[in-house]
N, C-alpha and C positions, 0 to 999 in steps of 0.2 A: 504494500500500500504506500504510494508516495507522499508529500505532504499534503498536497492541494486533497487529495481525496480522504487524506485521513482528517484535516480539515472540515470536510463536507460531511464525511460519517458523524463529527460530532455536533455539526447541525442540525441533522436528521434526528441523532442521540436527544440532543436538546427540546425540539419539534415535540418527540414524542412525552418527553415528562411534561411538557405543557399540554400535551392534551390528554394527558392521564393515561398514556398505554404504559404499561407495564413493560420494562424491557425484560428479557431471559435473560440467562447465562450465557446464552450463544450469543448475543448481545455485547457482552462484556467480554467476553474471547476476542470478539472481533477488534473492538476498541481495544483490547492492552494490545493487541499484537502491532497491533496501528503505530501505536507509542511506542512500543520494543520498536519498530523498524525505522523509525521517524526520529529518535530521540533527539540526533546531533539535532537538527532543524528546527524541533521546536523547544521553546525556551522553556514554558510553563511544563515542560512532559511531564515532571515529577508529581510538582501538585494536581494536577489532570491524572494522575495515576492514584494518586490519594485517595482524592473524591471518588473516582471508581470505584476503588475498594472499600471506602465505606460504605455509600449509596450501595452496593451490591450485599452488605452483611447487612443489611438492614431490608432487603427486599426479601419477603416471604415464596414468590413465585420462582428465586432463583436459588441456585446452591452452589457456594462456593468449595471451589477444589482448590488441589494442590497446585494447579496448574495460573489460575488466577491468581494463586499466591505467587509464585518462581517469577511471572514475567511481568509484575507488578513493581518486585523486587529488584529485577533486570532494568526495568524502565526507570529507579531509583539509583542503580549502583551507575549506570551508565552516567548518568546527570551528576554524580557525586556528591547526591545531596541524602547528608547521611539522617538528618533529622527526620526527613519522609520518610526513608526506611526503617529506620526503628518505630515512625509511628504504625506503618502496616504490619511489622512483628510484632508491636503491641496488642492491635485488632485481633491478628491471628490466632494469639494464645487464648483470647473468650471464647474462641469458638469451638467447640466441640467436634475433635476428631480429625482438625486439621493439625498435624505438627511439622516441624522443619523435617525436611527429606536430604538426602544429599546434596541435589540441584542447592537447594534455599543455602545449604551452609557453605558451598562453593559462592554464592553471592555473596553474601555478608561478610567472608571474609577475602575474598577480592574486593570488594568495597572497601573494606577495612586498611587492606594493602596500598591500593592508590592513594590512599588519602595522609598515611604515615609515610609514602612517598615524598609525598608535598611537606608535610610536615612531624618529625616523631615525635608524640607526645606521650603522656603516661597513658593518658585516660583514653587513647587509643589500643594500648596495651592490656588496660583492664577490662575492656571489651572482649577484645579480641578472647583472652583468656578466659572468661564466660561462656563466648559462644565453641571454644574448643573441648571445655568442658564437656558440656550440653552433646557436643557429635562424639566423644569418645565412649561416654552414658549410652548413647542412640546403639552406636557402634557396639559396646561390649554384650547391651542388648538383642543385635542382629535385627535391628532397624534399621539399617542405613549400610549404605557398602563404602567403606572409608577407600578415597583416592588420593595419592602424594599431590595432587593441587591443595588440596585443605589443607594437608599437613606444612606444605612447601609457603601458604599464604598465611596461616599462624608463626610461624619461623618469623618467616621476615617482619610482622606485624615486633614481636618481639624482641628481635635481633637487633632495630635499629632503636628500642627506647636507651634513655638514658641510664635507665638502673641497670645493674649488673644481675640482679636478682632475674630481671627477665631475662636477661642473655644467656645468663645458666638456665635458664626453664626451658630456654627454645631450643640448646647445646642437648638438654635431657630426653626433651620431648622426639628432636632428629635422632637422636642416636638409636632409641624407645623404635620409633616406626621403621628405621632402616635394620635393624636387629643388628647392631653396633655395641661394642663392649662401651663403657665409659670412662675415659681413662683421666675426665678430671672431676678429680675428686672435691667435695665441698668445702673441705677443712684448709684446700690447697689455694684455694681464691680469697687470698684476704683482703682484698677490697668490697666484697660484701659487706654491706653496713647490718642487714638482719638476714642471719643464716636461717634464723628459725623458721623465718616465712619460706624457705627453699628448701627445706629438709627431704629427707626420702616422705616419709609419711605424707608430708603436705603435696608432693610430684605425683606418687601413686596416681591419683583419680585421672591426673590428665596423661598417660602413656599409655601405647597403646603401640601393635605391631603392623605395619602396612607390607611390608616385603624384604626381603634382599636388597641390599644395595646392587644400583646398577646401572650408574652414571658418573659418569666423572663429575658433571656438575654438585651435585652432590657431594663427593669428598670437597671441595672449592667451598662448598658452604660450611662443611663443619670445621675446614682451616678459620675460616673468615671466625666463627667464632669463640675457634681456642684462642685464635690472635686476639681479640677483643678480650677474650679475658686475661690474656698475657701467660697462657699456656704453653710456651713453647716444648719443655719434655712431652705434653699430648700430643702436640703436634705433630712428635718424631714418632710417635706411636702410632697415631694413625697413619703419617707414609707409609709405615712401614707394613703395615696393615692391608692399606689402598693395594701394593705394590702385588700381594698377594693376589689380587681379585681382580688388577688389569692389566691390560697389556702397557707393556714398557712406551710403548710409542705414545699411546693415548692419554699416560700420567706425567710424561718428563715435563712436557710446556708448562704443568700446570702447577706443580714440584718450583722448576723456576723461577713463577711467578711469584708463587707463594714463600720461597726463601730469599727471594729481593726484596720483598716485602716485611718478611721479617727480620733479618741480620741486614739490612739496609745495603746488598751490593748489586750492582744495577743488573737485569736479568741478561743473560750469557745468549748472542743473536748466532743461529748454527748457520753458515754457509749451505750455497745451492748442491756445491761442489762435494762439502762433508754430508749433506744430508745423502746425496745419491749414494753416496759410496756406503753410508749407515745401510740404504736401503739393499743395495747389491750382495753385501754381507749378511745379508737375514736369512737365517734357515729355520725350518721347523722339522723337528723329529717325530718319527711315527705317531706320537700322545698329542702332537700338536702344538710343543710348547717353543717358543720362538727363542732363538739364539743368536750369539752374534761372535764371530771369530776373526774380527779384524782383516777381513780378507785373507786368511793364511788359512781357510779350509784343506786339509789334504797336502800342504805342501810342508807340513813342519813333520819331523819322526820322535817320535817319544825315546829317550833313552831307553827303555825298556824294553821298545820292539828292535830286538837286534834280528 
């Protein structure tokens, strides 16, 4: 629906509550989806998504779903206006038998993330902490199918506050979904001002396991926040870790980055010429596991073999 007709559709919208017809559900489908597709364009989208949702919990002939809720939320997180989203999760929770689904908690907290983007603050942090709560609860329930986007948009919601307390939570929470040992310890960060608010006990409710690690980007993120907490022995613990479970090629760049970044020397640039010759040298042995012999495959003889 472009804007001019999504426009018109709420002319006709309007038309009809002046003359007392009753819109349905299918009704209010049409209009959110209008405003999901429209949002850049039009300015009021959010509040026009508001009133929808209200006017629609208050209609007897219509029934709202989960669906009405997600793109309600969509047509909120898109406009970054976080006030109207929390007011439609407000409405949500009177209502009987609608509760947040995967979709809703992938919204609110990509909401959450753009906005501590702009700017990190706590009280974005204590949100965000709330509604990860809330999906880990869902999740351990087998309500909800946990995806590394939520887990990955909590992280960062927390990664960039200013307390250290959330950094360790988002440091615990990562390591908790990618099935990671944890190699910093609480008693070891002592620029925590109250450990007691981070304890294991008080961690418990919000940890939870998503998968195997299985990205590099990933290990980059739990560097980024041992280096914040000024971990560096974790740090050598998870390379050494990472090192295990990727390939050599796929971890050096990012190994580089991450120790010019910490010992402060500038990251090491490989030539076209050394890279070829790295790659010419690559072998892999029946199991598959890649090696590298300096180009002197087959041409050196062991003392041994006489």
């Amino acid at each position: 629906m472009i804007a001019r007709k999504s426009s018109t559709a709420f002319e006709y919208y309007n038309m009809m509550r002046k003359r007392a017809v009753a819109p349905n559900e299918y009704t209010f489908t049409a209009l959110l989806n209008g405003l999901a597709d429209n949002a850049d364009n039009v300015e009021t989208a959010s509040q026009q998504a508001v009133d929808l949702f209200t006017y629609l919990t208050i209609q007897r002939n219509s029934v709202v779903n989960s669906y009405h809720f997600n793109i309600a939320l969509k047509v909120c997180a898109e406009k970054e206006d976080i006030e109207a989203l929390w007011s439609i999760v407000d409405m949500a929770a009177e209502i009987p038998g609608l509760n947040l689904n995967r979709f809703s908690y992938t919204t609110i907290l990509g909401a959450l993330k753009a906005q501590v983007d702009k700017n990190p603050n706590t009280e974005v942090a204590k949100e965000a902490k709330a509604i990860w709560r809330s999906a880990v609860a869902d999740f351990k329930d087998k309500k909800i199918e946990m995806r590394f986007f939520i887990v990955f948009s909590v992280v960062m919601c927390l990664a960039k506050s200013k307390e250290l307390e959330n950094v360790y939570l988002a440091l615990r929470i990562l390591t908790s979904a990618l099935n990671l040992p944890n190699y910093v310890l609480l008693e070891n960060v002592k620029a925590i001002e109250h450990p007691e608010l981070v304890s294991e006990e008080e961690i418990a409710p919000y940890l939870c396991t998503v998968g195997d690690i299985d990205d590099v980007r990933h290990c980059r993120l739990v560097w980024d926040l041992c280096a914040k907490l000024g971990q560096v022995n974790a740090n050598l613990k998870y390379v050494t870790l990472f090192r295990t479970k990727f390939d050599r090629d796929q971890l050096q760049p990012v190994i580089r980055e991450k120790s010019s970044k910490l010992y402060g020397h500038p990251p090491t640039k490989t030539t076209e010429k050394a890279e070829n010759t790295r790659n010419n040298n690559k072998h892999k042995d029946k199991r598959g596991k890649i090696s590298y012999d300096n180009g002197r495959r087959g041409k050196t003889r062991s003392k041994f073999r006489r």
